[in-house]
C-alpha positions in Angstrom: -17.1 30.7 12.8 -13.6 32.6 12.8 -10.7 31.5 10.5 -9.2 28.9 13.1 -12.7 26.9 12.6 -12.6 27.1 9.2 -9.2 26.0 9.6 -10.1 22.9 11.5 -13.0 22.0 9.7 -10.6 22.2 6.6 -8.3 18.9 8.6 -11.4 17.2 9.1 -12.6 17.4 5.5 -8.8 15.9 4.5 -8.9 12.9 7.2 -12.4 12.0 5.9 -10.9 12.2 2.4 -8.1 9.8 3.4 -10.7 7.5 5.1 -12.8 6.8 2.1 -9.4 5.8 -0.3 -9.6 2.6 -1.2 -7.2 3.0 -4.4 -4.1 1.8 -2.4 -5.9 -1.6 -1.5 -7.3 -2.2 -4.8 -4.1 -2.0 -6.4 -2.5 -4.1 -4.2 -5.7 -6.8 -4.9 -4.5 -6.5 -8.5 -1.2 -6.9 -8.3 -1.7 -10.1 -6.0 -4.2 -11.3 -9.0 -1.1 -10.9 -11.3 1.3 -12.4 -9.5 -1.2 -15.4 -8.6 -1.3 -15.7 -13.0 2.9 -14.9 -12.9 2.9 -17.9 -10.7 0.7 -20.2 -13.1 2.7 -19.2 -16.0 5.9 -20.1 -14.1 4.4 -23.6 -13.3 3.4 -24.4 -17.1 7.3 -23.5 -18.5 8.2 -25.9 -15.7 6.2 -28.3 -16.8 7.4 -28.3 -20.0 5.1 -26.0 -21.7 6.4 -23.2 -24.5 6.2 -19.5 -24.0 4.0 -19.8 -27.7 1.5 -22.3 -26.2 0.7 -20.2 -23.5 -2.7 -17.9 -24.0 -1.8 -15.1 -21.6 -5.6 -13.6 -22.4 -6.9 -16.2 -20.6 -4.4 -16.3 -17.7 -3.4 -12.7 -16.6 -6.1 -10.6 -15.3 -6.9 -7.5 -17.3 -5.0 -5.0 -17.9 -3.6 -7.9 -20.1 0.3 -7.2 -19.8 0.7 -5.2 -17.0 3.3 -6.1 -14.8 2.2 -6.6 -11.1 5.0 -4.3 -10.1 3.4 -1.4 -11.7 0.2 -1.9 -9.2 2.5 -2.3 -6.6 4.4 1.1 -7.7 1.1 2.8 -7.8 -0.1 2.0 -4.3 2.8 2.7 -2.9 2.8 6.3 -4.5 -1.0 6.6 -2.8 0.5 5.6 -0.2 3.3 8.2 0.3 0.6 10.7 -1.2 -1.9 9.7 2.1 1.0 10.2 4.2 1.9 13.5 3.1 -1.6 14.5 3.4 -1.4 13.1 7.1 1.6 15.7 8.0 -0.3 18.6 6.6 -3.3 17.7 8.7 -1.4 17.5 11.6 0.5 20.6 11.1 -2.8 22.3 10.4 -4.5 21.3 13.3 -1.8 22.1 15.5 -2.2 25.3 14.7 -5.9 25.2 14.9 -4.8 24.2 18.8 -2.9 27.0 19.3 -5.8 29.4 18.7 -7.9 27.7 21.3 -6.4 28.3 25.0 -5.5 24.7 26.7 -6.6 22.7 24.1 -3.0 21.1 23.8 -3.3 20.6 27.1 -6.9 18.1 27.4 -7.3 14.4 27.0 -9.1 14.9 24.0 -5.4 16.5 21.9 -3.6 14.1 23.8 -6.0 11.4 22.0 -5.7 12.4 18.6 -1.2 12.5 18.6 -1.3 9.1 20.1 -4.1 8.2 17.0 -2.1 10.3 14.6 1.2 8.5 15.9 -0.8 5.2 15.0 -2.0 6.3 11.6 1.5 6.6 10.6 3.5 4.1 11.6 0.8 1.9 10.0 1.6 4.0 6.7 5.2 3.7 7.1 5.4 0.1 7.6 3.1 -0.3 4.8 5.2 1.4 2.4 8.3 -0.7 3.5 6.3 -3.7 2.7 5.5 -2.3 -0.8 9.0 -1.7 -1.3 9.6 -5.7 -0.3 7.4 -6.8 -2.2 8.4 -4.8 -5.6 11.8 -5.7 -5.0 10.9 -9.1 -5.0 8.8 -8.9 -8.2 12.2 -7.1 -9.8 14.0 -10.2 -8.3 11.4 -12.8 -9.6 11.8 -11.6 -13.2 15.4 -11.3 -13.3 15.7 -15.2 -11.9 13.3 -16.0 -14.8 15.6 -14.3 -17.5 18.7 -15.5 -15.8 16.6 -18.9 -16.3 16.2 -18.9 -20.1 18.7 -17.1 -21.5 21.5 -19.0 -19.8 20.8 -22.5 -18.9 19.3 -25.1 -21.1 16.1 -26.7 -21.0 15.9 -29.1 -19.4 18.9 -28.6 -16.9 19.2 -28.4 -12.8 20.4 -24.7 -13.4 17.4 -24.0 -15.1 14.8 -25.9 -12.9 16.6 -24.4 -10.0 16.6 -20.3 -11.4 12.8 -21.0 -12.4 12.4 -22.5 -8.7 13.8 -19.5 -7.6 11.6 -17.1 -9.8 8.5 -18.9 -8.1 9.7 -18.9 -4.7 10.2 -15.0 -5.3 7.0 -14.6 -6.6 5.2 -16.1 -3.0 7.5 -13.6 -1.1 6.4 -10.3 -3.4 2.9 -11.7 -2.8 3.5 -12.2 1.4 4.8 -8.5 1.0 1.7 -7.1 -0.9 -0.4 -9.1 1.7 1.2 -7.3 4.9 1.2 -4.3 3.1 -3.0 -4.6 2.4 -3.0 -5.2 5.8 -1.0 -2.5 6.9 -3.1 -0.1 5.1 -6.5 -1.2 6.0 -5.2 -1.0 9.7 -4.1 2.7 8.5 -7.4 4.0 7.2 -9.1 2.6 11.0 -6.7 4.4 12.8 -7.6 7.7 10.3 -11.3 7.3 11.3 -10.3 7.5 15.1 -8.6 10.8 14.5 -11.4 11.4 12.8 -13.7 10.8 16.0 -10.7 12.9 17.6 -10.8 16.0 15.3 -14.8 16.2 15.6 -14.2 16.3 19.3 -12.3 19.3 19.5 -13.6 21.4 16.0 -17.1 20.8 15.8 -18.3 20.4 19.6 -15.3 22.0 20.9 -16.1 25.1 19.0 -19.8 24.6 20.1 
């Protein structure tokens, strides 16, 4: 095998990498669990419950303390990470294609852009959803500390701030859940270039 083929093999062994990542999905599945407990706590100040009576052990998931938006942060950085590692495939293989004569020319090239197109527009959106959805946990917690540090208990500005603050919390986990999405549809579209890449480095090249 010459130095193309290793080459091509080399973008195969990264999409197959990408295709096995789960680490962007699981964070996102914690952070909804977090923002699911965010929720409950939200509930029990509305209902007239202290912050001191509140056993956050038993309600947020472990790691006890960690904000939701830091898993959201963190799959969004695998996220960008995956992408990065997308463009670097494709420039590779492309010049993998150049080395074999008509190769950019066949149905089976022509396959993989339009698959490679898919993979990352599926990224993309799944990053902008990550972006909702932390922005929207920022906005959450501010409501909340706009709530009690400025209103009195019981008061219509307060049970309308802490409304808010829940209301928030829903839309940060709608984000995260079009974001999951998104990247589960991602990883699919990864193993069809994957299909794609076979085609043209390992039986291409015989």
């Amino acid at each position: 095998m010459d130095a193309w083929g290793e080459l091509g093999r080399s973008v195969l062994g990264s999409l197959v990498y990408i295709s096995a990542s789960t680490t962007a999905s699981d964070h996102i599945e914690l952070a909804d669990r977090k923002l699911v407990a965010r929720n409950q706590v939200l509930g029990l100040f509305r209902e007239g419950v202290l912050p001191g009576q509140i056993d956050m052990d038993e309600i947020d998931p472990p790691p006890v303390g960690v904000s939701p938006g830091a898993f959201l942060e963190r799959a969004h950085r695998e996220v960008a990470n995956q992408i990065a590692m997308l463009h670097r495939a494709g420039h590779l293989l492309a010049l993998y294609a150049r080395s074999r004569p008509g190769l950019q020319d066949s149905p089976r090239w022509r396959a993989w852009l339009e698959h490679h197109e898919d993979t990352l527009v599926r990224a993309r959106l799944a990053l902008r959803w990550l972006r909702y959805a932390m922005a929207h946990v920022v906005a959450s917690r501010n409501a909340f500390d706009l709530a009690i540090s400025s209103f009195p208990r019981p008061s219509a500005e307060w049970d309308a701030w802490m409304a808010a603050a829940e209301q928030l919390t829903h839309l940060a986990r709608d984000d995260a859940f079009l974001a999951w999405g998104l990247d589960r549809e991602m990883l699919r579209a990864v193993r069809s270039e994957i299909s794609d890449v076979i085609s043209m480095v390992i039986r291409g090249d015989g």
